[in-house]
Structures are given as structure tokens and as C-alpha cells.
N, C-alpha and C positions, 0 to 999 in steps of 0.2 A: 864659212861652213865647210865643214869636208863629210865627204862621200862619209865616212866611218858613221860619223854622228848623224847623217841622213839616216842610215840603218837602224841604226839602233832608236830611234826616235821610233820610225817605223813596226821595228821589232818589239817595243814599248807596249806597244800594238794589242801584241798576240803572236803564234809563233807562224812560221810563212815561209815558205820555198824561197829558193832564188826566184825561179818564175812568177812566184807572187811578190814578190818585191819588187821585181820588175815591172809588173803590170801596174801595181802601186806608184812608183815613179812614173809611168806615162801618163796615169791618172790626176796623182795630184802634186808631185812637186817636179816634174820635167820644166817648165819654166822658170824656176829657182834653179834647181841645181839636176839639170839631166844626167843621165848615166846609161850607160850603153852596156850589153849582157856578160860582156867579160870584165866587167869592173866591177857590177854586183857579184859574180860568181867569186871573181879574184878577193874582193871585202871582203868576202864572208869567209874563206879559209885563213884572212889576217888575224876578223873579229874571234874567230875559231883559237886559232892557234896563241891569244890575246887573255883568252877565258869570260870574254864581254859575249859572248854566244858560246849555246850548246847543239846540236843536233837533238832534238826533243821526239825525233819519229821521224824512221825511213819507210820510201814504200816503194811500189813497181817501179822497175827502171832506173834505179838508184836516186829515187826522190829522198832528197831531204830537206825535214822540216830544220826551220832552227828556232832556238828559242832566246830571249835575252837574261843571262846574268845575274847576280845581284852584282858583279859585280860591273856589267854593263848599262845597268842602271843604275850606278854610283856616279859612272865614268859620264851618263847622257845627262847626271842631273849636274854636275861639277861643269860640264860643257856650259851648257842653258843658262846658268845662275852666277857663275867666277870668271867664266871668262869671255872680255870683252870680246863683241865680232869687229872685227879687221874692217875698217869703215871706208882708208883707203883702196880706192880702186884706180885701175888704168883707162882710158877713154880713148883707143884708137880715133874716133869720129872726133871728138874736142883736143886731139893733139892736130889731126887735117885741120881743125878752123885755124889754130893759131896760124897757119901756114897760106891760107888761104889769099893774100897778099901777093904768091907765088906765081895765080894765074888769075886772069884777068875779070874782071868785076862781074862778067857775066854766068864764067865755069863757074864764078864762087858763090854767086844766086842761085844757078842750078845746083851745085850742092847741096845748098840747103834744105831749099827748098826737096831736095831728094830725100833728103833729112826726116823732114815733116811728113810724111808721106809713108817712108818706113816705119817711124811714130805713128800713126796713122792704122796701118796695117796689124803692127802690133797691141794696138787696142781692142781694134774689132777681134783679134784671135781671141785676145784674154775676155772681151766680152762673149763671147761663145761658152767660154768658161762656167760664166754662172748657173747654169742650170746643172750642174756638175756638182758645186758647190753649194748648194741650197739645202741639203738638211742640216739636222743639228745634232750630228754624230761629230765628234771635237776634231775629227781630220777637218772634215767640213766647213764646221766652224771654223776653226784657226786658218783654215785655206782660205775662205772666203775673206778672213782679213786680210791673208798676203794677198791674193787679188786684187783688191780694192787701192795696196799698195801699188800694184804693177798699175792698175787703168788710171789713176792721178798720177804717176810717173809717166806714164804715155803720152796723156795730154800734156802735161807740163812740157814733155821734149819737143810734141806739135806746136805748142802754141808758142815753143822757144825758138825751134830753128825757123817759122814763120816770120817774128817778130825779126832774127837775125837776119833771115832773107830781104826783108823791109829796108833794115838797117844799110844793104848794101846799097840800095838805089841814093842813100843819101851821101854817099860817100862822095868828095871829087873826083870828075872825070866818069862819072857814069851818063 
């Protein structure tokens, strides 16, 4: 996913400040894909200069609203529907286990076990989440389905790096 088509998804919307799009990604897709206020402001003169947004209405202070495209709603529904998401990913934390060999069977328990715990932590956030994502406005809706993705993802890496921590006590020489 790229920031572009975060926007314009967004922008799908309705038409919205940077600061409201900002507030929008703290809200509901900062755990997918965060963004920080000079990467919205920077998007938005890309999508701009792109013709996939317009400025729809300025106001005090040099607010401007933007709005999305026809043809930026060409460009979010060709995104969504042709083309495949990028499924390979990198895994700092799963290129350490392969390594793990490197120090001695107890660092490599407490690793893990660090592991499960960070998983752990990351669940209870996302489950904080839900009251957030409980009505049936389709941000909502479709969030609470990524949601649901992230908390079986969380558990799965606790109940993984757990099992892996286990794995280590059986190894020889522990």
C-alpha cells in the first residue's frame, strides 16, 4: 500500500484538510500504514499536481480543503481491484531467529520469549481499538475487519514465539 492510495481511499471519503487527514490516519489506519504531517502535506501537492485531487474550498489561514478526482477515483479503484498487494515482506525479528544459534540457548529463550510479549502488548493496543471501530459507518466497518486481522496476527506471533521459546529448552545442551 502506498501513502498515495492511503489518501485517496480517504479522500473517497469526502473532501478533507491535510489536518483532517491527518487526524483520519491517527484514527483509523495509523497501525496499517502511519504517516506523519509532512508526508500528508507533501502527498497532497503530489496528488495535486497528479490531477487525482483538487482543492474543493479554502479558508482562514490558508486551509485547504481537497477533494478527490474522477480521475483519482479511477487511479484508487485500478489500485484496489488490478493490482496485486506486495505480500512479500522483510522480518527484522525472523532473520535474528535464524541467527539465533549465534548466542547461547538462554539469550535465545529470552529472545523470544521478548518476542511473545511484544506480541503480547501489541494486541492489548489493538484491542483498545475496538470501541473505536464499532459502528457501521464503512471506515468502521472495513477497519474493524483489519483489526480483527491485526489481533489473530498478534496472537498467532504470541502463541509462536512461545511455542519457539519451548522449542529451545529441547534443544541439546540446554
Amino acid at each position: 500500500m502506498s501513502l498515495r492510495h492511503a489518501m485517496l481511499g480517504l479522500l473517497a471519503r469526502g473532501p478533507a484538510s491535510g489536518y483532517d487527514l491527518l487526524k483520519l490516519f491517527e484514527i483509523s489506519l495509523a497501525n496499517v500504514w502511519p504517516a506523519t504531517q509532512s508526508q500528508v502535506y507533501a502527498e497532497l501537492g503530489r496528488l495535486a499536481d497528479a490531477d487525482l485531487v483538487k482543492v474543493a474550498a479554502e479558508g482562514p489561514r490558508g486551509r485547504k480543503e481537497y477533494a478527490i478526482t474522477d480521475d483519482g477515483v479511477a487511479e484508487l479503484r485500478h489500485w484496489l481491484t488490478d493490482v496485486e498487494p506486495n505480500r512479500v515482506g522483510r522480518s527484522d525479528m525472523l532473520l535474528r531467529v535464524f541467527f539465533l544459534d549465534s548466542v547461547d540457548h538462554g539469550q535465545a529463550r529470552e529472545y523470544l520469549e521478548r518476542q511473545a510479549v511484544v506480541a503480547a502488548r501489541s494486541h492489548q493496543s489493538l484491542l483498545g481499538l475496538r470501541d473505536v471501530v464499532a459502528g457501521s459507518d464503512p471506515l468502521e466497518t472495513y477497519g474493524r475487519i483489519a483489526l480483527e486481522y491485526g489481533l489473530r496476527l498478534t496472537s498467532m506471533q504470541r502463541e509462536w514465539a512461545e511455542w519457539a521459546a519451548g522449542e529451545i529448552d529441547r534443544q541439546p545442551g540446554t
